[in-house]
C-alpha positions in Angstrom: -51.3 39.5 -2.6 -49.8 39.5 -5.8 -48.9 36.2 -8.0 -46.0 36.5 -10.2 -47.3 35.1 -13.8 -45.7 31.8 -14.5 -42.2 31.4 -16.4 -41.7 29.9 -19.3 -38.2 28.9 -18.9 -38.6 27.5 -15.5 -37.6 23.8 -15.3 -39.9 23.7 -12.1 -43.3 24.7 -13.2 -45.2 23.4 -10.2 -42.8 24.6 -7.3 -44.0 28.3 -7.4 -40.2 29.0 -7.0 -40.9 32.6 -7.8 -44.0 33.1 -5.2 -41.9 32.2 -2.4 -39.0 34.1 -3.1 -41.0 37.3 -3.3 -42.4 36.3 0.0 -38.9 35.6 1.3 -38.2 39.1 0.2 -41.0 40.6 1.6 -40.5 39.4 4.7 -36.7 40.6 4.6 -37.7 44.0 3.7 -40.1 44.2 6.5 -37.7 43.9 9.0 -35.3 46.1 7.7 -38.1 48.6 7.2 -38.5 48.3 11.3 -34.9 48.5 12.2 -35.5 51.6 10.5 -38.7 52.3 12.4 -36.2 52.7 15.6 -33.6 54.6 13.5 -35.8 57.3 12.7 -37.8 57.1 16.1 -34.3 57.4 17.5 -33.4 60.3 15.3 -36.9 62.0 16.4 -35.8 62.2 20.1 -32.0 63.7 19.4 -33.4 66.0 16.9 -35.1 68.7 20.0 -37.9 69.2 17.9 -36.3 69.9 14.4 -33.6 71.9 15.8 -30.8 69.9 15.0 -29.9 69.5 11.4 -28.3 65.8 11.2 -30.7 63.7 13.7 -33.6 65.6 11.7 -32.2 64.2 8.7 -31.3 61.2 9.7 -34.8 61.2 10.6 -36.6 62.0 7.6 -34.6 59.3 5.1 -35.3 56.6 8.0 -38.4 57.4 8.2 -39.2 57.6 4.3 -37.6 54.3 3.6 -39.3 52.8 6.1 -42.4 53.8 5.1 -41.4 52.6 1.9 -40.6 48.9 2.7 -43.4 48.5 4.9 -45.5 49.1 1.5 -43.2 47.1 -0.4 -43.5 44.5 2.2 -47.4 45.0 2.2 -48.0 43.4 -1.0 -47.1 40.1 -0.1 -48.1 40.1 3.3 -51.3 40.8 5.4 -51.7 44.3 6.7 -52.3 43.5 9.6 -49.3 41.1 10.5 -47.0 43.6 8.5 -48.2 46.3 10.8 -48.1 44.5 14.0 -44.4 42.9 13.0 -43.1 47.1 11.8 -44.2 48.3 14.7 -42.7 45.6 17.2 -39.4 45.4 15.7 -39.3 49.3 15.9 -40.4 49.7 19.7 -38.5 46.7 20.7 -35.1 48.2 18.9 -35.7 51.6 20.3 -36.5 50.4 23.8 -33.4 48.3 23.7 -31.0 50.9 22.0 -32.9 53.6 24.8 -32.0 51.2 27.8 -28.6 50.2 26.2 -27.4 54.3 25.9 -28.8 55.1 29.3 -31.9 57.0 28.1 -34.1 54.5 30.0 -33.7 52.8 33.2 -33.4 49.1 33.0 -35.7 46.8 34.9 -36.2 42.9 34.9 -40.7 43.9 33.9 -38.8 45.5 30.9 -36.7 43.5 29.7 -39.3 40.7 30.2 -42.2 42.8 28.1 -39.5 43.2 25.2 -39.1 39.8 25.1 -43.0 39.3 25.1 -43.4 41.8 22.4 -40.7 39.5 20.1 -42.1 36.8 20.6 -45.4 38.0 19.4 -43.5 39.4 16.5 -42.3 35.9 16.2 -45.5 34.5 16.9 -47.0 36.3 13.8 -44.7 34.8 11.5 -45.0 31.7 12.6 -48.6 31.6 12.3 -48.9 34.2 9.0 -49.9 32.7 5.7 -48.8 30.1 4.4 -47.1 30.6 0.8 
């Protein structure tokens, strides 16, 4: 984890101001980077293989900004919990958005399991490090 050296014009020396507005921002980044996890796992289906030019596309910025902000996000949070959170975010939204288009049938064990998987995601931050 990184710690941001201290500021000499800060009127609130003590209140690591700085620290938890990069973890603020970590944690912001992180969940857009797994919105874009289900973007570009989204884009991966429609593409049919690499055959279609857009959804490949489409697939290959989401996926490199994603990858991208889940670094980014990495150096103020734990791998692990970064991982865990990127990759729930990501299957939950393409699970949903898969159900919600009709590219997956809908059942109550589903919808219930989502709901388990956010609330682990949740869980997670909850729990995380405390900054």
């Amino acid at each position: 984890m990184r710690t941001a050296p201290p500021d000499e014009d800060d009127p609130y020396p003590d209140s690591d101001k700085t620290g938890r507005e990069e973890f603020v921002m970590a944690w912001i980044v992180l969940i857009v980077s797994g919105v874009l996890e289900a973007v570009w796992a989204t884009a991966l289906g429609r593409s049919e293989g690499f055959t279609r030019l857009a959804p490949s596309a489409v697939f290959a910025v989401a996926l490199a900004l994603s990858m991208a902000g889940l670094a980014w996000a990495m150096r103020d949070i734990p791998v692990g919990t970064a991982y865990a959170v990127w990759v729930g975010i990501g299957a939950s939204l393409t699970v949903v958005w898969s159900m919600s288009t009709g590219g997956e049938t809908v059942s109550a064990v589903k919808i219930a399991l989502v709901l388990g998987l956010v609330g682990c995601v949740v869980g997670l931050k909850l729990v995380g490090d405390p900054h």
